[in-house]
C-alpha positions in Angstrom: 20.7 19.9 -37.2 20.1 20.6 -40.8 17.2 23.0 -40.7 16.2 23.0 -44.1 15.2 19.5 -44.3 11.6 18.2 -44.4 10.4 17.5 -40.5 8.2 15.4 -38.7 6.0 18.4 -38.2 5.9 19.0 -41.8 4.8 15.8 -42.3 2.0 16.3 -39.6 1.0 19.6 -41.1 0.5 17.4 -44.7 -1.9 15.7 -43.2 -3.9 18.0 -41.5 -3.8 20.5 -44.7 -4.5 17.0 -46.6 -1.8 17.5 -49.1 0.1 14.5 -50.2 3.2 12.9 -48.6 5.9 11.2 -51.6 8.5 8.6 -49.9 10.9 6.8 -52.2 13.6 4.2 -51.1 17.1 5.4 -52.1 20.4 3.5 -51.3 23.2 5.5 -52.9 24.8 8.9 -53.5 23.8 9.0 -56.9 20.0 7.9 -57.1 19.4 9.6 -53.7 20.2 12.9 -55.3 18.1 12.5 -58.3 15.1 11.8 -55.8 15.5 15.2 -54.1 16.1 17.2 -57.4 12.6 15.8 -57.9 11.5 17.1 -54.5 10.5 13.7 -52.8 9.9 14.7 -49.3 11.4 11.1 -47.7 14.2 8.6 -48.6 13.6 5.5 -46.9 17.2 3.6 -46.6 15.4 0.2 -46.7 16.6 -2.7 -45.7 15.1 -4.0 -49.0 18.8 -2.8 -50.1 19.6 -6.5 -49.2 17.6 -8.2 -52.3 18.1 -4.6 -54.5 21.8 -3.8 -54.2 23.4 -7.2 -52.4 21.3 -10.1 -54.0 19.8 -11.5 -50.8 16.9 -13.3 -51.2 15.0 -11.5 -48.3 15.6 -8.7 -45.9 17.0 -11.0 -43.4 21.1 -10.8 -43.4 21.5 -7.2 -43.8 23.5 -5.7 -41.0 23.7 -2.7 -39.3 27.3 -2.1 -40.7 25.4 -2.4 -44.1 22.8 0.1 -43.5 25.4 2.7 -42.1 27.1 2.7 -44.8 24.5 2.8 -47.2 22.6 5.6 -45.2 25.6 7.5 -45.2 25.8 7.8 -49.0 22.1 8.5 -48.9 22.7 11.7 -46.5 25.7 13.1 -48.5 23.3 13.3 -51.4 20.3 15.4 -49.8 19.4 18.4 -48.0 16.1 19.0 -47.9 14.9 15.1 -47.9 14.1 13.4 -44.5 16.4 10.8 -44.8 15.0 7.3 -42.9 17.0 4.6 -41.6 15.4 1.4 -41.6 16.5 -0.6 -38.9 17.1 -4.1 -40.0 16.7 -7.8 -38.7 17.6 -8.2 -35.0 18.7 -4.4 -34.6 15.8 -4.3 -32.2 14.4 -7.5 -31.0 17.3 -8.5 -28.6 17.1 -5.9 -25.8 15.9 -2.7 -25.8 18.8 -1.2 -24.9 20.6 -2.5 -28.0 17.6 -1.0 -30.1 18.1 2.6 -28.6 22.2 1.9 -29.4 21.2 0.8 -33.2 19.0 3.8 -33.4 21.1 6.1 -32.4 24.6 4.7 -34.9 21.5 5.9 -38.1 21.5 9.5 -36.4 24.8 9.8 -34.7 27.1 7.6 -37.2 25.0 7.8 -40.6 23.1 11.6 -40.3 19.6 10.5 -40.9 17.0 12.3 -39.3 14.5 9.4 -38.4 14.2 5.5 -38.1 11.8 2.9 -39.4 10.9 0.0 -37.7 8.4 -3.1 -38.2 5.8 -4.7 -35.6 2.8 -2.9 -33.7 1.8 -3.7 -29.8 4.7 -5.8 -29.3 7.3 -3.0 -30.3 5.5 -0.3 -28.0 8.2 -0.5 -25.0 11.3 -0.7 -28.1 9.6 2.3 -29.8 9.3 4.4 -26.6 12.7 4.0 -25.5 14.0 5.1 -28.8 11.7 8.2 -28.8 12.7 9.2 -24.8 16.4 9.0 -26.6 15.2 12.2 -29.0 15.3 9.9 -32.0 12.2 9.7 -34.0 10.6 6.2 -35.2 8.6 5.6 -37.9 6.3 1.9 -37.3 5.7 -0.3 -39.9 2.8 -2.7 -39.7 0.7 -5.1 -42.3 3.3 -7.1 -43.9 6.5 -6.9 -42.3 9.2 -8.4 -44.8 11.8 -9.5 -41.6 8.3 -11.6 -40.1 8.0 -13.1 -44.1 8.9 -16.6 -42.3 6.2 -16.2 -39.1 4.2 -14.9 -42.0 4.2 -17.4 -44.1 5.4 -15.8 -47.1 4.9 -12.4 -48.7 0.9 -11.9 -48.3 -1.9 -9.5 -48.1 -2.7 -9.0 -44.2 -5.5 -8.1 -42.3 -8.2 -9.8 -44.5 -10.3 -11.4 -41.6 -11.6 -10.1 -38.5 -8.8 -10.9 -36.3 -5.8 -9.7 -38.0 -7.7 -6.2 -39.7 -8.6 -6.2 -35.6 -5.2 -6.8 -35.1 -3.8 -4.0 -36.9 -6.1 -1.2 -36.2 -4.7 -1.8 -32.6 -1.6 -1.9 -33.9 -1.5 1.6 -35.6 -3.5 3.0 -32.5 -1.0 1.6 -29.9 1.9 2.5 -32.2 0.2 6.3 -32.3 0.3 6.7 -28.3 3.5 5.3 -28.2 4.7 8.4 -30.2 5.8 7.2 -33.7 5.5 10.4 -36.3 4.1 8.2 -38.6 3.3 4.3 -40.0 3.9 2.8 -42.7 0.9 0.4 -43.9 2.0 -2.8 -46.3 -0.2 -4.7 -47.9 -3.3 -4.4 -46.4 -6.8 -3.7 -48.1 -7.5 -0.6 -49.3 -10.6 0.0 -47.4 -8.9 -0.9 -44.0 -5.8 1.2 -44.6 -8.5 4.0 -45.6 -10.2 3.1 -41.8 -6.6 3.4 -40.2 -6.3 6.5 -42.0 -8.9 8.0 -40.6 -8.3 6.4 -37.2 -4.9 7.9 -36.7 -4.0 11.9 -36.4 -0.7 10.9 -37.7 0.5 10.3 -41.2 0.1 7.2 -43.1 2.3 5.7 -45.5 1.1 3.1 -48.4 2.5 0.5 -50.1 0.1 -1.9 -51.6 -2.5 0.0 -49.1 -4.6 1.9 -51.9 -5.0 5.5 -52.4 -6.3 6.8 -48.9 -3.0 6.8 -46.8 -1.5 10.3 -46.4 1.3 9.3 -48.4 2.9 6.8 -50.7 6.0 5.2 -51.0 7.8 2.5 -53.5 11.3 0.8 -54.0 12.6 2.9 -56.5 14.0 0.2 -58.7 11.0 -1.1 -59.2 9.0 1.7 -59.9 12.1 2.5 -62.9 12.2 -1.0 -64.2 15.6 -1.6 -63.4 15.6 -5.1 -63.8 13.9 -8.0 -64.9 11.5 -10.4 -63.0 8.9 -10.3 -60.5 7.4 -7.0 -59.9 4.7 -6.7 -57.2 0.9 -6.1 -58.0 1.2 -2.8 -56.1 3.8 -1.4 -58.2 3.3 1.0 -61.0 6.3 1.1 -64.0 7.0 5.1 -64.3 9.9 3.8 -66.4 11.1 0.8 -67.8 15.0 1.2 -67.7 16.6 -2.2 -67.6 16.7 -2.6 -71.5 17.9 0.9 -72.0 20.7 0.4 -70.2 21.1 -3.0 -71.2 21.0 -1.7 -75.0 23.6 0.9 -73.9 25.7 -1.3 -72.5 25.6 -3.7 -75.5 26.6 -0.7 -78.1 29.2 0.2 -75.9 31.0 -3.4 -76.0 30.0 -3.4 -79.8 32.0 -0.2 -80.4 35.1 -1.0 -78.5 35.4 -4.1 -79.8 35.4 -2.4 -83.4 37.7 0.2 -82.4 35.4 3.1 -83.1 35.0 4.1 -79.5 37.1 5.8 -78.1 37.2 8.4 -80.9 39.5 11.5 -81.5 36.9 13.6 -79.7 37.2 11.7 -76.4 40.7 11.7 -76.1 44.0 14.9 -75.3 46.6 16.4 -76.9 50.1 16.8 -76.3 52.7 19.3 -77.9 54.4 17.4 -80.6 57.6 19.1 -79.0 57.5 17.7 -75.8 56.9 14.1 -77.8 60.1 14.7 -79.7 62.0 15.3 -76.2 60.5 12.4 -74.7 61.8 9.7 -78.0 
């Protein structure tokens, strides 16, 4: 076990001390190291990968085989991030014994320290199975992208009595079941604020206001990487997508006029060895 990396107990210790926990989705070698040089303390490996990197409209194709093999990347990059497999679509709902074996390919096969996975009371029995296999889980409750068709689409929950009911129970039953932490999706700001508070263990926002424990976002959004769409929750720390697009376009520009490459990009070789070689 790499011991310099960020723990579940750090996370609990955050908490407690009330100081700030930063989780940022990462799916590659390269933009998972620039997240730890900036000294995030998680990388979620989500499976929102299958819209972000492999043009899916929703979450629900991505296969284990995928998330491997993205996680992987995400792991060679870090050292001090917890890294996070998510566990995607049907890597949990068929048995539990199949959920413990998915769990354990992200630590065992990929190197991540944790898992993430969605649903509250009705993934109790799933989540303590993976925990009694020394693999710690991470829940996931409000809205859970691989329910968006039982759902009904991508919407707010826990506005009426029943479902904000619904998923106070959730966190609490998630809580004894042993998860380290939960992440809290779209839900009102006041009730993620009462979960907060309900819960010893960490909460993690997204769309849930400023009173979880910690925060996290898709990482392309949150850099503008492309165009369309960007959810209400989501705050722009950079808008990328035409910079690179206006990079891209001079590079085309200059190759097609023949002033790239230039003398300075290219090597040398010893006019004697070109005289041997014609």
């Amino acid at each position: 076990m790499d011991v310099s990396r960020i723990t579940t107990s750090v996370l609990k210790n955050k908490k407690e001390n009330q100081e700030a926990i930063t989780m940022l989705t990462s799916y590659d070698y390269s933009t998972a190291a620039l997240v730890e040089e900036a000294g995030i303390d998680m990388i979620l490996v989500g499976d929102s990968l299958g819209m972000v990197v492999l043009g899916y409209q929703d979450t629900l194709p991505v296969t284990m085989d995928e998330m491997i093999h993205h996680t992987k990347a995400v792991v060679r990059a870090t050292n001090n991030t917890m890294v996070v497999g998510d566990m995607p679509f049907l890597s949990y709902h068929i048995s539990i014994e199949e959920a413990v074996r998915n769990a354990g390919r992200f630590i065992q096969e990929a190197g991540a320290q944790t898992v993430k996975l969605e649903g509250g009371i009705e993934r109790v029995d799933t989540v303590k199975a993976i925990i009694d296999a020394q693999i710690p889980v991470m829940g996931h409750i409000g809205l859970t992208p691989q329910s968006v068709n039982q759902l009904g689409g991508f919407k707010v929950q826990g506005k009426d009595l029943e479902t904000a009911k619904k998923l106070v129970a959730d966190a609490k039953a998630l809580e004894k079941a042993g998860v380290f932490s939960i992440v809290l999706e779209c839900v009102p700001t006041p009730l993620a604020k009462k979960v907060t508070e309900e819960v010893s263990i960490p909460t993690i926002g997204i769309g849930a206001g400023p009173y979880c424990d910690g925060q996290v976002l898709v990482i392309n959004d949150m850099l503008g990487m492309f165009k369309g769409h960007i959810p209400k929750f989501v705050k722009k720390y950079a808008n990328l997508q035409p910079i690179i697009v206006d990079a891209l376009k001079e590079y085309k520009k200059e190759v097609e006029e023949g002033s790239f490459p230039a003398d300075e990009h290219g090597f040398t070789i010893n006019d004697d060895v070109l005289d041997k070689l014609y």
